[in-house]
C-alpha positions as CSV (number, residue, x, y, z in Angstrom):
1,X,8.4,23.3,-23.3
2,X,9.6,26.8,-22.4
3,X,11.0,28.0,-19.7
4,X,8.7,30.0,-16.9
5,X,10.7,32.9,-14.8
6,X,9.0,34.7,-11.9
7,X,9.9,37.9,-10.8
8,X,9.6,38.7,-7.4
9,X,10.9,41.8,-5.6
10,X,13.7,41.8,-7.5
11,X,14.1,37.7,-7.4
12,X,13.9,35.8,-10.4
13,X,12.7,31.7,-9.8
14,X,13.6,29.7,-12.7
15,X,11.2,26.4,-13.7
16,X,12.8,25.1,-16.5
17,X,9.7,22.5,-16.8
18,X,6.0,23.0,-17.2
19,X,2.8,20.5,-17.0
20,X,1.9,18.2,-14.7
21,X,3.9,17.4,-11.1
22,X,5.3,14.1,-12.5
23,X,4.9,14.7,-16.6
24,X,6.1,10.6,-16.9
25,X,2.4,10.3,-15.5
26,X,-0.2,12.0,-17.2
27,X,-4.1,11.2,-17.5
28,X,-4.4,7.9,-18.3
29,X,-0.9,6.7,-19.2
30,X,-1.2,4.2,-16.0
31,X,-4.2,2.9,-18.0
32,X,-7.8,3.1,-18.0
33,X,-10.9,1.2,-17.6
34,X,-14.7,1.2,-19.5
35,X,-17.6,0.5,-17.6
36,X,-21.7,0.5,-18.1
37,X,-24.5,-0.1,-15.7
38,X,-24.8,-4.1,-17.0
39,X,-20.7,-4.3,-15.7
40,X,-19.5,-5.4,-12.2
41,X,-18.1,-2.5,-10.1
42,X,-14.3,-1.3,-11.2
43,X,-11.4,-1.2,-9.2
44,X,-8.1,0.1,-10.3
45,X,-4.5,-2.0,-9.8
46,X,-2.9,-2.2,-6.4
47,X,-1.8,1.0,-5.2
48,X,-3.2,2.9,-7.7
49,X,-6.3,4.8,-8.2
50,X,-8.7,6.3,-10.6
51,X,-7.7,10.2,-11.3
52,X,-10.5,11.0,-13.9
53,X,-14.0,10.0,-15.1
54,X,-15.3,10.9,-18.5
55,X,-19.3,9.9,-19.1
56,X,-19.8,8.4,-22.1
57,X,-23.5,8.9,-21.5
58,X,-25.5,10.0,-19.2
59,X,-24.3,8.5,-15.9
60,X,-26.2,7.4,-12.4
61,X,-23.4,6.2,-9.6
62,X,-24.9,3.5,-7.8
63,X,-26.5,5.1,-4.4
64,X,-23.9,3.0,-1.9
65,X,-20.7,2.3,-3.4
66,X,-20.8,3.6,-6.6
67,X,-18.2,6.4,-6.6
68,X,-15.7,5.1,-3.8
69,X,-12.8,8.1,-3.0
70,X,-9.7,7.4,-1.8
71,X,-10.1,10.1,1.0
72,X,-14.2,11.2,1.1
73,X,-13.7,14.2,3.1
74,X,-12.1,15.5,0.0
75,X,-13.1,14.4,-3.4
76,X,-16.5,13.6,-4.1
77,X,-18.4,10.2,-3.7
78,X,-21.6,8.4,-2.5
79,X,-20.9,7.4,0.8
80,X,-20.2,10.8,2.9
81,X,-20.1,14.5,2.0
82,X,-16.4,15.7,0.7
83,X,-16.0,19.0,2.0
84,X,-19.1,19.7,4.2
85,X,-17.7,21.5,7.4
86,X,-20.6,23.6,8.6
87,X,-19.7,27.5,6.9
88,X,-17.2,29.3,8.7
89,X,-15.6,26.4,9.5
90,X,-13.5,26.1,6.7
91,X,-9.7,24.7,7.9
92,X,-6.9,24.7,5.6
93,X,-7.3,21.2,4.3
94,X,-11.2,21.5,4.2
95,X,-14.2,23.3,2.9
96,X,-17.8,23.6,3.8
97,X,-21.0,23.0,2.0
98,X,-20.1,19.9,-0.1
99,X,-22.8,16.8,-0.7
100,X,-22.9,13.6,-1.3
101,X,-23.1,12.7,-4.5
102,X,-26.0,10.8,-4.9
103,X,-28.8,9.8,-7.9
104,X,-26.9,12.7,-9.4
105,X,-26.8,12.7,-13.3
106,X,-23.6,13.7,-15.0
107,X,-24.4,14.4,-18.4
108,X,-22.2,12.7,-21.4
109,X,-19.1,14.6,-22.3
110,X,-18.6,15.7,-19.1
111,X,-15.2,14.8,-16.7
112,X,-14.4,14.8,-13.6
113,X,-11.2,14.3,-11.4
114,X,-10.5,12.9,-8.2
115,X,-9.3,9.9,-6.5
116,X,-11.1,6.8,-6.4
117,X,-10.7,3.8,-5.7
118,X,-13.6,1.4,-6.8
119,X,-16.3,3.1,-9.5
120,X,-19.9,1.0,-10.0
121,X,-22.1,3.2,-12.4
122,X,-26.0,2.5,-11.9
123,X,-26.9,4.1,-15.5
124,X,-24.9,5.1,-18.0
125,X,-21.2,4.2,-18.7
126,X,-18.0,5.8,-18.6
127,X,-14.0,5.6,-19.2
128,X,-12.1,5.6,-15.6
129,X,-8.5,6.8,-16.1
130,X,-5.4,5.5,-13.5
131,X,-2.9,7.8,-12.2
């Protein structure tokens, strides 16, 4: 890796790594998980979570507790609306207009990233990834 230097009014910051926060823990090094509509729901290991989806076809979360997020006021699930303060009442930890996710269709290839913490799919199948 090389090294990054910002210049700032005359200051120069040094970071003499780049990647990830913690690079010991990328995308799926904690692990990761298959699932398809005909599975039981997934849940990741004890204090742990799943950081990122990838649909492996087409994929349906189930309507109730299909996509369950560690905090859903701010990454996307079925049960309640991440990010749905009414506009102009944005906050520094929260935005507006968000939806729930639901009887959505994420088309294969496709990843997403978040924090989940149980995943049921309703159609389709996937690969969840721990972090």
């Amino acid at each position: 890796m090389s090294d990054l230097k910002i210049t700032h009014a005359g200051t120069v910051q040094t970071q003499d790594r780049q990647g990830p926060a913690n690079p010991e823990a990328i995308i799926g090094q904690a692990g990761s998980a298959y699932t398809t509509a005909s599975s039981d729901e997934i849940v990741p290991p004890l204090n742990q979570v799943f950081v990122a989806i990838t649909m492996l076809e087409d994929t349906v979360f189930d309507s109730s507790e299909g996509l369950v997020a560690e905090d859903a006021e701010k990454f996307i699930n079925t049960e309640d609306a991440a990010h749905d303060l009414a506009s102009g009442s944005e906050s520094s930890v929260e935005g507006s207009g968000g939806i729930v996710v639901d009887s959505v269709s994420f088309p294969k290839g496709i990843t997403i990233y978040g924090r989940w913490i149980a995943i049921d799919v309703l159609t389709g199948s996937c690969l969840a990834y721990v972090g």
